[in-house]
N, C-alpha and C positions, 0 to 999 in steps of 0.2 A: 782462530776460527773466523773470525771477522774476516782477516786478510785474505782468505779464500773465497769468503762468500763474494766479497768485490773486487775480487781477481775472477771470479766465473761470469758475476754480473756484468765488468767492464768486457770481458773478452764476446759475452752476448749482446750485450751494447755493437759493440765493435763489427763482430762478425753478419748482423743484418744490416746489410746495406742497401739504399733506393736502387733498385735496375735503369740502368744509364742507356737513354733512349739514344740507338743508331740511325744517326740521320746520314741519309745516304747522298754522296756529291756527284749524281748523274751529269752527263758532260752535255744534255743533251734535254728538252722538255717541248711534249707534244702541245702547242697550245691552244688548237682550234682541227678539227677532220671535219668534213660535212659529205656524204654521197653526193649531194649536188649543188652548185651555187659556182661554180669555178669556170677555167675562160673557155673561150672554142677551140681551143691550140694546146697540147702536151707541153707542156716546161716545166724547168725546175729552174727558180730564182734566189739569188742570193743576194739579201739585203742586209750592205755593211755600213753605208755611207747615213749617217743621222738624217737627213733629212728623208732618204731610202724609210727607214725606220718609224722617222713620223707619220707616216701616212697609215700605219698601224694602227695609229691612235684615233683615226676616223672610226673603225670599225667597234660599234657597240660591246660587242662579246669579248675581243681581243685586248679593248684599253684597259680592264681590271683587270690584264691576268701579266700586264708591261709596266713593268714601275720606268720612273726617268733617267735613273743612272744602267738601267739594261743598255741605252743608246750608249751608252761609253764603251760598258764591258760586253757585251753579245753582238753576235751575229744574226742574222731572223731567214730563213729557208721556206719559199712557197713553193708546193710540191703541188703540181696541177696535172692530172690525169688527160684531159682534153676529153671528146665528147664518145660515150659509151654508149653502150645499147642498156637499155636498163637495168637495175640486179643492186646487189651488194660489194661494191668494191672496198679496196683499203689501200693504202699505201702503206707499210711499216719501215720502218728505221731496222733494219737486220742488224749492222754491227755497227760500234765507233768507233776509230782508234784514233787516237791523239799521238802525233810524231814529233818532234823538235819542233820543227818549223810549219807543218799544216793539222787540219783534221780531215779524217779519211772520213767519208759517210760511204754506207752501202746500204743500199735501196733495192726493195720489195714489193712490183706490185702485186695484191693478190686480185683476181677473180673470181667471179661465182662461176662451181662448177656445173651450177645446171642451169645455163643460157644456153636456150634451145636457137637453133638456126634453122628458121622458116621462113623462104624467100617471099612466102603470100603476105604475112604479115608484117607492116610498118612496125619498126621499133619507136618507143619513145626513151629518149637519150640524156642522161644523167653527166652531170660534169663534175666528179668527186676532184677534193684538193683537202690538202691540209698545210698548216704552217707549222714549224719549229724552230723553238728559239734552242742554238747552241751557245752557250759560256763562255767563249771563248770569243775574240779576237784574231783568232789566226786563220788564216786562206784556209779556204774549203776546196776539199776534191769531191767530186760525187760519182759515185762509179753504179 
């Protein structure tokens, strides 16, 4: 009788287990958007070169979220709208794909659908950008 009782008890012992938190390895971390603050000019920049990447670390919001050894392992992507008419813009990351030898990024700008076009009135003009730090080390395509 014993034997069973701690042969039930170990097998419930056994059988609850803690739940094993999935941490997910995104190839890819948005680390700063703003609607406005970005340059006069549309580009998209790719900072691979360490001293590229230090100048990261000027920016108050950006230096908690860049530890030092990311200059080794990542690459940092500034994605600058250039100058809008006012509204809510975004840029998104649509897809990643990682190949042998490069990472593909595919890019999305979105627009707000209700900017109205009225010739009488002057717009005031927003300059959305955001930065992303990719994982990786390997040449970037951006399509």
């Amino acid at each position: 009788m014993k034997n069973i009782i701690v042969f039930f008890a170990a097998l419930l012992l056994f059988s609850c287990s803690t739940t094993k938190s999935v941490v997910e390895n995104t190839l890819y971390e948005v680390l700063s958007f703003s609607n406005d603050g970005g340059a006069n000019i549309k580009f998209y920049e790719i900072l691979n070169e360490p001293n590229e990447i230090k100048m990261l670390f000027s920016d108050p919001n950006l230096k908690k979220k860049i530890k030092t050894d990311d200059i080794q392992k990542c690459n940092f992507i500034i994605l600058n709208m250039g100058p809008l008419p006012e509204g809510n813009y975004n840029i998104i990351i649509d897809k990643v794909e990682e190949t042998e030898s490069n990472i593909i990024l595919t890019i999305k700008e979105l627009k707000p659908s209700t900017v109205e076009d009225n010739p009488s009135i002057q717009p005031n003009y927003v300059y959305p950008y955001s930065v992303v730090k990719i994982k990786s080390k390997k040449p970037i395509i951006i399509k």
